[in-house]
C-alpha positions in Angstrom: 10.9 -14.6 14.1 9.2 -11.9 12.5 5.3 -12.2 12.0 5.8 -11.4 8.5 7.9 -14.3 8.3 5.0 -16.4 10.0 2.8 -15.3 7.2 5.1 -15.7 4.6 5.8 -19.3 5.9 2.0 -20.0 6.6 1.8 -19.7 2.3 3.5 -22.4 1.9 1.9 -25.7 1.6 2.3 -28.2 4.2 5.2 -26.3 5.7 7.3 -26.6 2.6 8.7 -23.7 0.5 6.8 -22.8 -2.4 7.9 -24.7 -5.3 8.8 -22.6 -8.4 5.8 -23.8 -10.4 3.1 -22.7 -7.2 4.9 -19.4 -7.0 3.7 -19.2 -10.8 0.5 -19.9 -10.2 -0.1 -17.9 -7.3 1.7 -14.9 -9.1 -1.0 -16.0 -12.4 -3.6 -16.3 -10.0 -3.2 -12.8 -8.7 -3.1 -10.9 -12.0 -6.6 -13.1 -12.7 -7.9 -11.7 -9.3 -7.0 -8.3 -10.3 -8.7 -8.5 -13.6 -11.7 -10.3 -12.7 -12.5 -10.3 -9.1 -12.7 -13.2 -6.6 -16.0 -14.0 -7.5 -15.4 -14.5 -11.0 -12.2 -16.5 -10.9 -12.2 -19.7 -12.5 -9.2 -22.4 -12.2 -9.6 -22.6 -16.0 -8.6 -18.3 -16.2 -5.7 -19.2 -13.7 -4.5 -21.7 -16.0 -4.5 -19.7 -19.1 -2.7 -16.9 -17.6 -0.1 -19.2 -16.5 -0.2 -21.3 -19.8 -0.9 -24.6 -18.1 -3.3 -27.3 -18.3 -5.9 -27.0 -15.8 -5.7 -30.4 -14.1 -2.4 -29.2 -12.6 -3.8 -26.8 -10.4 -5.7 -29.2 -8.1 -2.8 -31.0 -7.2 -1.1 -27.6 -5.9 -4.0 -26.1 -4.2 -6.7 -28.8 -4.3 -9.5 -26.4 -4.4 -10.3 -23.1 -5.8 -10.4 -22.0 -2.1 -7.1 -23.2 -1.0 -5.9 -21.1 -4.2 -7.5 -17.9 -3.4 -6.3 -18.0 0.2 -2.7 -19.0 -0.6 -2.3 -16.3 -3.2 -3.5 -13.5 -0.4 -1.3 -15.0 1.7 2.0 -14.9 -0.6 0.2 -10.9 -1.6 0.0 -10.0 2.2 3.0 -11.1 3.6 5.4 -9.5 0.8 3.3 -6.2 1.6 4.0 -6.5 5.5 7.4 -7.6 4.3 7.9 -4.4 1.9 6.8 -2.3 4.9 9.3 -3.7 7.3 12.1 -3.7 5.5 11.4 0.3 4.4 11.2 1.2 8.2 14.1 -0.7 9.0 16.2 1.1 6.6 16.2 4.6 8.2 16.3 6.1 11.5 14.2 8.6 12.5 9.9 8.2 13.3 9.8 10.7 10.6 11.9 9.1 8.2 10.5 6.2 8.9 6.2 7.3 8.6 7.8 8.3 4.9 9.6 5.4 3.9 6.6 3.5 5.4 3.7 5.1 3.2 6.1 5.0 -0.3 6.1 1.2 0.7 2.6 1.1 0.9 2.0 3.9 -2.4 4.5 1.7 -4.5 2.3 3.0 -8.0 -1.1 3.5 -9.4 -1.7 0.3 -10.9 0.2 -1.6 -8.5 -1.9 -0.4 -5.6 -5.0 -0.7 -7.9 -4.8 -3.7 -8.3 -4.0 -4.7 -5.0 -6.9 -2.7 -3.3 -9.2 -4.4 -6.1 -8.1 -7.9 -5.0 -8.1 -7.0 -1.0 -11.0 -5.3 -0.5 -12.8 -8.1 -3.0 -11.2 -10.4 -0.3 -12.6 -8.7 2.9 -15.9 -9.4 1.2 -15.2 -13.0 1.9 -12.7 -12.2 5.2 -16.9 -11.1 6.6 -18.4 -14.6 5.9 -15.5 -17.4 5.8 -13.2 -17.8 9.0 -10.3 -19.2 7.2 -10.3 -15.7 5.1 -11.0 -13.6 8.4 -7.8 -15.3 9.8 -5.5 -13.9 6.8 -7.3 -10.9 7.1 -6.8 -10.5 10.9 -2.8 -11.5 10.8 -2.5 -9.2 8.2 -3.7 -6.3 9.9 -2.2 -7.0 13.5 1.7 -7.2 11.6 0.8 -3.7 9.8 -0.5 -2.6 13.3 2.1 -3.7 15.2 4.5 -2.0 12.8 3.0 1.1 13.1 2.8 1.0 16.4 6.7 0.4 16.5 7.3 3.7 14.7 4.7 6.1 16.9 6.7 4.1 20.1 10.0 5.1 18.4 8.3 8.7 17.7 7.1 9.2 21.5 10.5 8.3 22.5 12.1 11.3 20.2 9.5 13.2 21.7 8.4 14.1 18.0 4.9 12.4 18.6 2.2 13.0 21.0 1.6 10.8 23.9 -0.9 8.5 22.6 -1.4 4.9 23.1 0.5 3.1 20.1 -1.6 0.4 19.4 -4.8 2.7 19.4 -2.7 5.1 17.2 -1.4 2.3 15.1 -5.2 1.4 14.2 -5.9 5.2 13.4 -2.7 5.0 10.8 -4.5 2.6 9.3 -7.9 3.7 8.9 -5.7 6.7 7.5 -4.0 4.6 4.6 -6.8 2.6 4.1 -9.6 5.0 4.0 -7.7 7.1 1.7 -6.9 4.5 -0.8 -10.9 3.9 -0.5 -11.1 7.6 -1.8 -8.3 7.3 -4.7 -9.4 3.8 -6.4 -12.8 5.6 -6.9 -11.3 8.3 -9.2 -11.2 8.5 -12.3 -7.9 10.1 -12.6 -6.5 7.4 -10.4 -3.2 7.6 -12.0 -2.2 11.3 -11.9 -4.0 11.3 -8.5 -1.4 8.6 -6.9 1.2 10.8 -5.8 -0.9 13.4 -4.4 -2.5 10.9 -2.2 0.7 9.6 -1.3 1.8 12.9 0.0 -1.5 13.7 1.4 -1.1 10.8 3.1 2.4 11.3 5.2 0.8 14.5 6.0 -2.6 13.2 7.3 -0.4 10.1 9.4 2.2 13.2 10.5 -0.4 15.2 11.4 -2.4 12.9 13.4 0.9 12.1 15.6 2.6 15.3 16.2 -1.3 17.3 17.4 -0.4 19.3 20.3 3.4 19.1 19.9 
């Protein structure tokens, strides 16, 4: 089984599959996240979004905590998901860094959004262990992808030799750092596909030095 699958399964509550009503909260909890940060989310904002009362959301999640931590779950794993399935769907290490990154750039507010929510959540991932745990199997699937592709790239001989988990954490601090640099502009929207590309270069670049 796929660790995205673990994560995708470690969402669901007691083991179950989310039932259609959590998945609406989760999804109504997420656009509340996006809009108002952790900090300020309220189970009474969650409920309005989704147009419920808000005594129904304790029996789902039982706390606000339990809510916040399942909804980065479901968020995470259909990211790690996305990714997978784009690398899985062409051939080549370079084909694959490209579908890879337009998984990851899917649009400006998309990715706004997201980054707003995650890097809110890495706040918390610092000083609760049950959020550093999401946090930490998060990173090690999009890792261990990455390092699948720059194993795949070293065996073409298109990438330099480089150890593939090290280079798989430098990938990331590529993606990530750069998404850093685009949420803080202003012109975040126009700026989304230039970043994209800039980032398939920078990634690219990094891999094939020397070659």
């Amino acid at each position: 089984m796929a660790q995205s699958d673990t994560l995708i399964q470690a969402s669901d509550r007691d083991g179950e599959a989310l039932a259609p009503k959590q998945a609406h909260l989760i999804r109504s909890a997420y656009k509340v996240m996006g809009e108002k940060g952790l900090s300020h989310l309220s189970l009474q904002d969650v409920a309005d979004e989704a147009g419920v009362s808000k005594a129904i959301l304790p029996y789902y999640f039982e706390s606000k905590e339990n809510l916040i931590l399942l909804t980065m779950r479901w968020v995470l794993a259909r990211v790690a998901g996305r990714i997978r399935e784009a690398i899985e769907e062409v051939d080549t290490a370079e084909e694959k860094v490209a579908a890879m990154v337009d998984a990851i750039f899917v649009g400006p507010e998309s990715n706004r959004r997201f980054y707003l929510v995650f890097f809110d959540f890495l706040g918390y991932a610092a000083r609760n262990e049950r959020f550093a745990d999401v946090a930490a199997t998060f990173h090690e699937i999009c890792n261990g992808l990455y390092a699948e592709v720059i194993r795949l790239g070293q065996e073409e001989g298109f990438f330099h030799a480089v150890d593939a988990r090290e280079g798989a954490t430098v990938v990331r601090a590529l993606v990530d750092g750069l998404f850093t640099q685009w949420i803080q502009s202003q012109d975040w929207e126009k700026g989304h596909a230039e970043c994209r590309e800039v980032c398939k270069r920078s990634i690219l670049t990094y891999l094939t030095a020397g070659k």
